[in-house]
N, C-alpha and C positions, 0 to 999 in steps of 0.2 A: 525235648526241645532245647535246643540250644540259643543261648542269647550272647551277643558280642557285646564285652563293655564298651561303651560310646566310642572310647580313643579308639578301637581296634575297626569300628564301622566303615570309618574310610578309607582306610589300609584294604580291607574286605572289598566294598567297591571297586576300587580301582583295579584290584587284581581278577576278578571278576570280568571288568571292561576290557580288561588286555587278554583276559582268554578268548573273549568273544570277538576282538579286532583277529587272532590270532587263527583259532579256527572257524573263522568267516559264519558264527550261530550266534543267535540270542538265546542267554543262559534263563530258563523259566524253570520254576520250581512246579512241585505238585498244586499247591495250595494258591500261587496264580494261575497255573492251565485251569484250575476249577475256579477262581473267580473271573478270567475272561470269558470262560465257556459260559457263566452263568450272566455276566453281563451280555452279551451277544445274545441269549436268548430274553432279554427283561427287555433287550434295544428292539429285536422282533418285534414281542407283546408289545412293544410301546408302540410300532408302528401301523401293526395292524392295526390297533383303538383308535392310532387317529386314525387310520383312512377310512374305516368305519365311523368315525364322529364326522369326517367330513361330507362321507356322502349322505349321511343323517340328514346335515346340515340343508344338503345337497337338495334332498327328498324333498323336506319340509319347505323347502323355497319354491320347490316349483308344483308341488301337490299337497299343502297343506299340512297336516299334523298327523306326523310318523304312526303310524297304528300298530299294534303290540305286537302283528304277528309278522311286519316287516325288519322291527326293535330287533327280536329275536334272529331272527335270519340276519343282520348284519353281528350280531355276536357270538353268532356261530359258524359263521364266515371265516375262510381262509383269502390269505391276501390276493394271491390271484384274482378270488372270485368276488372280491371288492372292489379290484381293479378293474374287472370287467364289466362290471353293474356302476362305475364310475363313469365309464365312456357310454356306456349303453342308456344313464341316463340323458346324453344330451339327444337322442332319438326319440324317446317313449314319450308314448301319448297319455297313459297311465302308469298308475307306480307300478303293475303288475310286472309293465314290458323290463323296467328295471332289473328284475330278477329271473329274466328269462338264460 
């Protein structure tokens, strides 16, 4: 691993930023491509839980108290299929039709 003493940091930068003005790319290391790739999937998970907490939410307002075996079917739910039991709940007569 190589570390730059402080003074040499922003020398480093700058010449860095004039590569990348230069040939028209942003300069990414290995160890940021793996921490964006690992944010982009933690910002997924994050979205699916809400859209699953919300249509929880959703359930439980308009058919009373979530029962285990709906629980499970939204957390093992992909987002599509959250998405679509999202809009499907403004139809259903029963929480069934939600998951149809």
């Amino acid at each position: 691993m190589l570390v730059l003493p402080a003074s040499m940091e922003q020398t480093f930068v700058e010449a860095v930023s004039q590569i990348e003005k230069e040939y028209k790319m942003t300069y990414v290391n290995t160890i940021e491509r793996v921490a964006l790739r690992r944010g982009r999937e933690e910002g997924k998970q994050e979205s699916r839980e809400e859209a699953a907490n919300v249509l929880a939410a959703l359930i439980t307002r308009k058919f009373g108290a979530l029962p285990d075996w709906a629980r499970t079917r939204l957390d093992d739910a992909d987002k599509p299929a959250l998405n679509r039991w999202t809009l499907q709940i403004l139809d259903a007569q029963r929480i069934e039709d939600v998951f149809v």
